[in-house]
N, C-alpha and C positions, 0 to 999 in steps of 0.2 A: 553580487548578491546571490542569496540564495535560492535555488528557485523554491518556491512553495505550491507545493501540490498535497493540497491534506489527505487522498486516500491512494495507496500505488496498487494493490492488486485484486482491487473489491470492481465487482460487475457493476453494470448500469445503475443509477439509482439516487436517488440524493440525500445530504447530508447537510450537519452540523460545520456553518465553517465556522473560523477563526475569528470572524468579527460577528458572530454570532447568526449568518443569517440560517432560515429554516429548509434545509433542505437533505435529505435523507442518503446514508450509505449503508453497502446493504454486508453483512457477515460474511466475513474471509473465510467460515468454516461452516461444514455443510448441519444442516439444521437450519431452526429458524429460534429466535431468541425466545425465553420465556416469555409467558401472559401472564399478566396477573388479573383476574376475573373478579367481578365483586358482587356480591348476591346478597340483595336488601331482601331482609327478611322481617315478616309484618306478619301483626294478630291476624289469624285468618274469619275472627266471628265479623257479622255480617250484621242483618237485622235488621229491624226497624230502625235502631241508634248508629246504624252505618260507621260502626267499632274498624273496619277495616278502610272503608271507604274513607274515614276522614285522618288516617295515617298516610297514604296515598303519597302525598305530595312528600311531606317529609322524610319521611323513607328514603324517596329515590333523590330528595336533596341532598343525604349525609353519601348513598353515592355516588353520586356527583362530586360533593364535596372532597371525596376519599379520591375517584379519579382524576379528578384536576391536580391536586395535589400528588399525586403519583405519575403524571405526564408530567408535571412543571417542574420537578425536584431529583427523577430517576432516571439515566442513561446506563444505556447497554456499551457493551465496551468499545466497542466501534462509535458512538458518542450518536447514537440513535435517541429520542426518546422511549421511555417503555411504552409497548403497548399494552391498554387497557381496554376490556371490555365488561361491559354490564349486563347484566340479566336483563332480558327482554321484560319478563316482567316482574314484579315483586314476587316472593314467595311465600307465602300463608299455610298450603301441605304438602304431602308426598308428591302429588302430581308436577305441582310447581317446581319441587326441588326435581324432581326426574329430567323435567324440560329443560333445567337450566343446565346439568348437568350434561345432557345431549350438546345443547348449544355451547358449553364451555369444552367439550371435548371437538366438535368439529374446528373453535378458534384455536386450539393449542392451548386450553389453558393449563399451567403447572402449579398457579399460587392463586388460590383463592381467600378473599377477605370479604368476614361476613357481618354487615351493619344492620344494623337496627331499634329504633328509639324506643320500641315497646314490647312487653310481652308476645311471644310466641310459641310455636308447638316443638319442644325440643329436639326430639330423637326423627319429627318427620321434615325438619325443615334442613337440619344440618347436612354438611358437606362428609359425604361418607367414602370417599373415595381416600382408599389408602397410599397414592402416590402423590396427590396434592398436598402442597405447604401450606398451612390454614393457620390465620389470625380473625378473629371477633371482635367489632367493636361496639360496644353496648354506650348505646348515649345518655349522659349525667342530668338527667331531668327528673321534673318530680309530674309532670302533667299523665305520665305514663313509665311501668317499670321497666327501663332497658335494662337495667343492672340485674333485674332479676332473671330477665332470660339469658344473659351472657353467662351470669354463675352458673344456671341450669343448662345451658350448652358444653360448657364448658367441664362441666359436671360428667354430662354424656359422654364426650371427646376420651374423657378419661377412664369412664370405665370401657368404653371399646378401644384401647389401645390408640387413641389416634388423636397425641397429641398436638396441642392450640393453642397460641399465644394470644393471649387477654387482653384487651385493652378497654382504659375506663378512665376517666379524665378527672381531675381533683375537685374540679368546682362545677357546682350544680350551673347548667345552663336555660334558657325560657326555649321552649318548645319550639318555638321560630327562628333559633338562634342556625344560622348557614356555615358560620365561621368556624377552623378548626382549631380547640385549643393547644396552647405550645404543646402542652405534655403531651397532648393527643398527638399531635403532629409529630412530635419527636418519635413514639413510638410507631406511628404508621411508616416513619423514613425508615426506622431501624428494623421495622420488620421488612419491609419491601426491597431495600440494599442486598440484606441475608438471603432472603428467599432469593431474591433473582439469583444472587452469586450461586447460590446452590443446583437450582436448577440450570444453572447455563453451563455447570459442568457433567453434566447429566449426557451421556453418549459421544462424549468429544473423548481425545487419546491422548496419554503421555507420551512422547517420545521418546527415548532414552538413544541416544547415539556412540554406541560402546557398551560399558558396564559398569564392574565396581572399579573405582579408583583408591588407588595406596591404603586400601584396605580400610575405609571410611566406611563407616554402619549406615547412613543412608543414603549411599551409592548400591549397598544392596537392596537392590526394590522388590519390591511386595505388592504382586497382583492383586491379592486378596483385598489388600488395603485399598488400593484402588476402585476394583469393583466394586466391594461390598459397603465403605463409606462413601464415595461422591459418585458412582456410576458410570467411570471411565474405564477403558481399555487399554492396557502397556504396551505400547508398540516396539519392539527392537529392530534397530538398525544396526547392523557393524561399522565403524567406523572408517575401515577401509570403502567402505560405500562413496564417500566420499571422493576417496585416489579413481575410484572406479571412475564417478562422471568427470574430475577432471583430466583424465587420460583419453577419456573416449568421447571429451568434447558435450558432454550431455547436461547441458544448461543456457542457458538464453545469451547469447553473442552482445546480444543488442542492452540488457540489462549488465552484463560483467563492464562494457567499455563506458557504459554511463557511471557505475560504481567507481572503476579505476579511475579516472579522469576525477570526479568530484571529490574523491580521496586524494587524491595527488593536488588538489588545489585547496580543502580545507582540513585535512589532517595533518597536523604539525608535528612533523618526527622529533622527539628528544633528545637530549644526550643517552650515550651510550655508557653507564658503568661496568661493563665488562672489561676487564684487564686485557690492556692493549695486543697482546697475543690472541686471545680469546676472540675478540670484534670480527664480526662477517666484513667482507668487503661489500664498497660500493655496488657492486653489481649483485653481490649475495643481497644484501639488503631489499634494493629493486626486487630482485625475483622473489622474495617474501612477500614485499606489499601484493604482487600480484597471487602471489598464493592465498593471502588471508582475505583479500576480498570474492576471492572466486571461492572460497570454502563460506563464504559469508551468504555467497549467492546460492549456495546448492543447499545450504540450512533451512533457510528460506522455504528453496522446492520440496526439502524433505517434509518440510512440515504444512505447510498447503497444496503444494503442486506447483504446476508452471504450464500453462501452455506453450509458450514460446520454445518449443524444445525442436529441435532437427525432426527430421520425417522417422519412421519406426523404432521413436522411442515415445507412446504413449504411456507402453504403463508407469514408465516414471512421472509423466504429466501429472498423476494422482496426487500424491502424496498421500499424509497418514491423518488429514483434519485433529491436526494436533494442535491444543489451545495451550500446552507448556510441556517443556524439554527440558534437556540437561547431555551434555558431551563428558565422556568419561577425562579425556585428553591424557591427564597422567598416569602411567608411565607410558606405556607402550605406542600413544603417539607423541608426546610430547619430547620423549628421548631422538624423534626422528625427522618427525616435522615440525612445524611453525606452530606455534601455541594456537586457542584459539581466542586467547581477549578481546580480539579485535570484533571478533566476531559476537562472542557473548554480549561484551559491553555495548555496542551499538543496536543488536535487536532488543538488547531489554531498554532500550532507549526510546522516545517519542518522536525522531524522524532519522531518515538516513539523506541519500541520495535522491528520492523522489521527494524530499521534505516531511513536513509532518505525516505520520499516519503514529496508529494504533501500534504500544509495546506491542515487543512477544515477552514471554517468556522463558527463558534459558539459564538452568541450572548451572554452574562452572560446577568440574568434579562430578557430574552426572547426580549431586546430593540430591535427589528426590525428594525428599524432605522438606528440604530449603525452597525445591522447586514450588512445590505445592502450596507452601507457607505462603511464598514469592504471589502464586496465582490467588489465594486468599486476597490479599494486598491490593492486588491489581483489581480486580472484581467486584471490591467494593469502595475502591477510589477510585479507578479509572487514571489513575498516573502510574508513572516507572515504577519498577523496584529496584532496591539495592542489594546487591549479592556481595556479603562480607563473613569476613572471618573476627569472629568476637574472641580478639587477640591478647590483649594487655592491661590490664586494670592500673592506671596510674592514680595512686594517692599523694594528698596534696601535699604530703611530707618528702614523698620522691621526687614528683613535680622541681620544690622548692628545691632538692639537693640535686636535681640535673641539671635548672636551670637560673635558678635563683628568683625563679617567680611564683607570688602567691596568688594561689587559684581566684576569681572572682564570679557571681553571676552565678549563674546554672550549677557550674561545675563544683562551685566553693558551697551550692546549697545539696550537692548528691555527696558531697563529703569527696569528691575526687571523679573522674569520667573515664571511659571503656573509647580500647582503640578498636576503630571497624575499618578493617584495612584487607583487600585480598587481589589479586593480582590480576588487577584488568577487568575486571567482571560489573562492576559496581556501571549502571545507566548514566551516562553525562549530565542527567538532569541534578543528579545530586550535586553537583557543582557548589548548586547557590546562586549562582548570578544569575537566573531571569527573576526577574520582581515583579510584584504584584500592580495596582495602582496606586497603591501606599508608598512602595520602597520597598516594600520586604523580600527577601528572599523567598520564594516558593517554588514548589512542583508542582506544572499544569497537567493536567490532561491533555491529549495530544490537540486537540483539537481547540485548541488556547494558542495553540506555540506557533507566533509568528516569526518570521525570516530572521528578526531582531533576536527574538530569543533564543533560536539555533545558535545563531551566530557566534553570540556570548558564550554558550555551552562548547564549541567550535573551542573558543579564544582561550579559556578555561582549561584544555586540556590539548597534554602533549602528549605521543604515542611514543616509548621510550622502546629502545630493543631488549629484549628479553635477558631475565639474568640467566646466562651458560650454566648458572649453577644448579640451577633449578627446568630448566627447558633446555638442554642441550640441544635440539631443532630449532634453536632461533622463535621469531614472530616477536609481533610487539605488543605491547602491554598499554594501556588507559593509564593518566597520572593525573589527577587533578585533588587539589582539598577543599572539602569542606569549607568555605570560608567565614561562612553566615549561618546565624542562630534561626533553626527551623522546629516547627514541632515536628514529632515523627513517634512512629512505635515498630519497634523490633517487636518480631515474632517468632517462634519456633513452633513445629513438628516434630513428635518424638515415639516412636513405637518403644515400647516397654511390653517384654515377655510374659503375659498372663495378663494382663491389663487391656492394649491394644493401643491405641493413637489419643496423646495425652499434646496442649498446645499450651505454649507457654507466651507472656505476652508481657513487654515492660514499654509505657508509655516514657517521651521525656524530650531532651533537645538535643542538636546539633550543636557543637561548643565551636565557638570562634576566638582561637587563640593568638594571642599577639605573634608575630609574623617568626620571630626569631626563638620565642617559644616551641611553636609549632614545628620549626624545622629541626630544632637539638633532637626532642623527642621522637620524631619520623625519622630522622637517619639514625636512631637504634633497632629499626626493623628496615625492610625494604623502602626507600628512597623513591622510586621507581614506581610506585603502584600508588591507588587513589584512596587518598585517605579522609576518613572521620571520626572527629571525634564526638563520643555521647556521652550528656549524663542522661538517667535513669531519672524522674520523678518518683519522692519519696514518698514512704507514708508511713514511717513507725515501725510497721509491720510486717514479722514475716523476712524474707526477703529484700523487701524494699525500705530497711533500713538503712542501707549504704548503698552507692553504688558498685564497692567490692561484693556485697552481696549478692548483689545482682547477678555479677558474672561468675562466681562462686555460683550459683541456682541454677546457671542455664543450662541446660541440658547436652548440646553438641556445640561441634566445634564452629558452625556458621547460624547467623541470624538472617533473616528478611527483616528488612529494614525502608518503612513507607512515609511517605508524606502525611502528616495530619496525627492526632490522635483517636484513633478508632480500635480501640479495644474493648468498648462497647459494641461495637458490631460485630467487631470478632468474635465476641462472647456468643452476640443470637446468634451466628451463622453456625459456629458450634455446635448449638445445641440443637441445631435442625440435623447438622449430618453426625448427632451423637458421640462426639468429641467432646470428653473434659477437658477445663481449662485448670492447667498443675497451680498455674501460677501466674498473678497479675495486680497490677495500681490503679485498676478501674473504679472508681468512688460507687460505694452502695446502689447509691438508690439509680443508677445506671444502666445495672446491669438488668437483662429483659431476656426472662427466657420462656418456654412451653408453660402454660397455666399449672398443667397435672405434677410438673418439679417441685413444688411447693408441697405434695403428699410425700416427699421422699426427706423429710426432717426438717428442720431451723436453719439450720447450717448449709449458708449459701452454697460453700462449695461442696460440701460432701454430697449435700441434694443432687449434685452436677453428676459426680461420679456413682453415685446409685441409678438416677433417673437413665443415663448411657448406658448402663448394665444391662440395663431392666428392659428397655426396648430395644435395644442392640444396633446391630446397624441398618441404614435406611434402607439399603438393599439386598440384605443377604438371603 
């Protein structure tokens, strides 16, 4: 069995486990997670009618209501609750707003959500702080006008540059009412998922281990892009960094021989398609596994650190508090050493060797891009990503002449489905086989994943040795398919020259093809590597009229590819760090962005890409 230990190299603290109990693990990366603050604000007139005094309660019951629902529904990615704090007291004017402000700046807080059932004083109560992510929610009653000071905050927000996302619930509610409606609820999840993700990459670093690869556009990185949209730091490492600690011994002894052992007992080597000339021998083979796990261990330290290091190597103890990476690998090491799949696929995965913990994030081909799409994903689900190459478009006319089956399901209603295949990189969770309590196939968050569900991810997949053709250094590669019908959304990152960062986003499924199907088609590409196939959810429109279309539209040569359909959230998160979205099958009335978007035309999306003009980016 396997051991389970759900968090390997987080300090004291407690945590979420697996069968749910309550108890806390604290962030592998230095910082501390965002707050989201909530500042009930109330009529400040007084009087003999006791206008303020008989708000009182109400008030601080909607935050209330807003906090429990933001403890009960949002986890940080370490599988923490969010924390929430409240205004000490309500706020009616300037004074009040000054106090809360003081007090949300000693708790950390980075997202502020501002409730309240009634008229108040606009420009002295609102959240004026320009690095805060701010949503209003104005309550649907008639006893008192909340609606009218939300339009009028909101009003405000907009002409000082600082914009607010709206919320306002469809149906009138009785002034005593505590409950939160779905719409409201849905909006306060979608606002509070974004914000968080946003803010929690706020002072963390990309790592880039190498450079550009085979001459890929988003292997070349862009500080700019970094700093000035989500507020990170590019780190570079050279590659050879790498040879360096394992030459000179500089990584944890005690960690590599727990890795190799537990790798040598649940990683199941594949066949070998290399032409019998070609093939490493048995002992080359060996000396690989031990190479790729010990490059697997020193990834690890590049990107948090290690204590466990020999004596006068501290300053590698550091690491670079890097919350997603990317290894250039091709050419210049991949010609010489051992690929790194092994290494990719497994940290973008939900447990290794210590069992469950927290993905990383790890670009294959250093695509940056990809990466960041990738850390989107993760951030506001809290499961693996998949790192694929959006390869092959099969129409159901080829389909029928390669294999003489006609499409059915998902794929027969995208008019044909998109191969997502890339070599090793793709998280084990995308498997499919751990299930829900249904039967379904899904992707947990890590902190879901018991011994059972490794397991199956385990059984699911074989480590095949590398094709010579392509990795002349050996190393092994990830193999598993797709097996089971999951929801999921591919997304992309795309820098565009005069524009800036455009994201692109196609909701849809997992296709599960009959057995013999599936494999005609996969040994027309690499055999060897882990494959999926999607369709695309259509909508008439645009793009997402076919699934040819789709891949026809997309922008580069790899997608990020997650569990769930959340391209609704990808939408707010967007438009907090001023990213249009190019292209996407998210249904209207869904989509939830800044209130002040709405002054920038009718037109959902052009509004997008004016409003991102207009303010620029959130840091620059």
């Amino acid at each position: 069995m396997l051991v389970f230990v759900l968090f390997m190299r987080y300090n004291k603290g407690t945590y979420f486990n697996a069968k749910g109990g309550n108890t806390m693990a604290q962030n592998r990366l230095i910082g501390q997670y965002p707050v989201i603050g909530i500042r009930p604000v109330i009529d400040a007139r007084r009087g003999m009618l006791k206008v303020r005094e008989s708000l009182e309660e109400q008030t601080m019951n909607m935050a209330r209501s807003a906090a429990k629902l933001f403890q009960e529904e949002l986890r940080y990615s370490n599988g923490e609750p969010v924390k929430v704090v409240i205004s000490e007291t309500t706020i009616g004017r300037v004074a009040e707003a000054a106090r809360c402000a003081d007090q949300f700046k000693r708790e950390g807080v980075d997202i502020t959500l501002t409730v309240t059932p009634c008229w108040c004083y606009g420009s002295e109560t609102m959240d004026m702080d320009p690095m805060t992510i701010k949503g209003v929610w104005g309550f649907n009653g008639t006893e008192r006008p909340g609606a009218v000071y939300l339009a009028a905050v909101l009003a405000g927000h907009a002409q000082k540059g600082l914009p607010a996302f709206g919320i306002y619930g469809r149906d009138v509610q009785s002034a005593d009412a505590t409950e939160i409606p779905v719409d409201v609820r849905e909006k306060l999840l979608r606002f509070g998922r974004a914000a968080v993700a946003a803010a929690t990459m706020r002072g963390k670093s990309y790592l880039q281990i190498g450079s550009i690869c085979m001459g890929i556009a988003g292997s070349i990185i862009s500080p700019e892009f970094f700093e000035e949209y989500l507020g990170m730091r590019v780190e570079s490492v050279d590659e050879v960094e790498i040879i360096r600690r394992m030459e000179q011994g500089i990584y944890s002894q005690k960690e590599y021989e727990k890795a190799l052992a537990w790798t040598k007992k649940y990683c199941q080597e594949g066949f070998d398609k290399n032409p019998e000339a070609a093939q490493k021998s048995r002992e080359e083979k060996d000396a690989d596994w031990e190479f790729v796990v010990k490059m697997m261990c020193i990834i690890k330290d590049l990107f948090n650190g290690q204590k466990d290091l020999p004596e006068g190597r501290e300053e590698e103890m550091v690491g670079h508090n890097a919350i997603a990476g990317g290894f250039q690998g091709q050419r210049q090491w991949t010609d010489y050493y051992p690929n790194c799949d092994f290494a990719e696929s497994l940290l973008n995965t939900t447990f290794d060797w210590e069992g469950a913990r927290e993905p990383y994030i790890l670009a294959t081909e250093n695509d940056t891009l990809n990466g960041v799409s990738m850390l989107f994903g993760k951030l506001l689900t809290n499961r693996a990503q998949i790192f694929a190459d959006v390869r092959t478009f099969w129409s159901p006319e080829a389909v029928k002449e390669a294999t003489g089956y006609t499409l059915e399901g998902k794929a027969k209603e995208a008019g044909g489905f998109i191969h997502l295949i890339n070599s090793g990189a793709a998280c084990l969770d995308a498997c499919g086989e751990v299930k829900d309590e249904n039967g379904n196939a899904v992707m947990k968050p890590f902190w879901e994943m018991t011994e059972k569900d490794q397991e199956a991810c385990l059984r699911a997949t074989t480590w095949n040795a590398a094709d010579q053709g392509y990795f002349r250094g050996g190393g092994y590669s990830s193999r598993f398919e797709t097996r089971s019908e999951m929801p999921v959304t591919m997304m992309r990152l795309n820098l565009v020259k005069g524009l800036g960062p455009v994201m692109q986003i196609a909701e849809g499924y997992t296709v599960a093809l009959p057995e013999e199907v599936s494999d005609a088609l996969w040994k027309r590409t690499d055999y060897t590597w882990p494959c999926t196939w999607f369709a695309p959810r259509l909508t008439g429109k645009g793009p997402f009229v076919s699934a040819y279309e789709v891949m026809n539209h997309w922008g580069a040569n790899h997608g990020a590819i997650t569990y769930g359909h959340i391209g609704a959230d990808l939408i707010t998160l967007c438009s907090i760090l001023r990213i249009p979205v190019a292209m996407h099958n998210v249904p209207e009335e869904k989509i939830f962005r800044p209130a002040c978007w709405n002054a920038f035309g009718m037109d959902l999306e052009g509004q997008d890409y004016r409003a991102c003009q207009a303010y620029g980016p959130l840091y620059k």
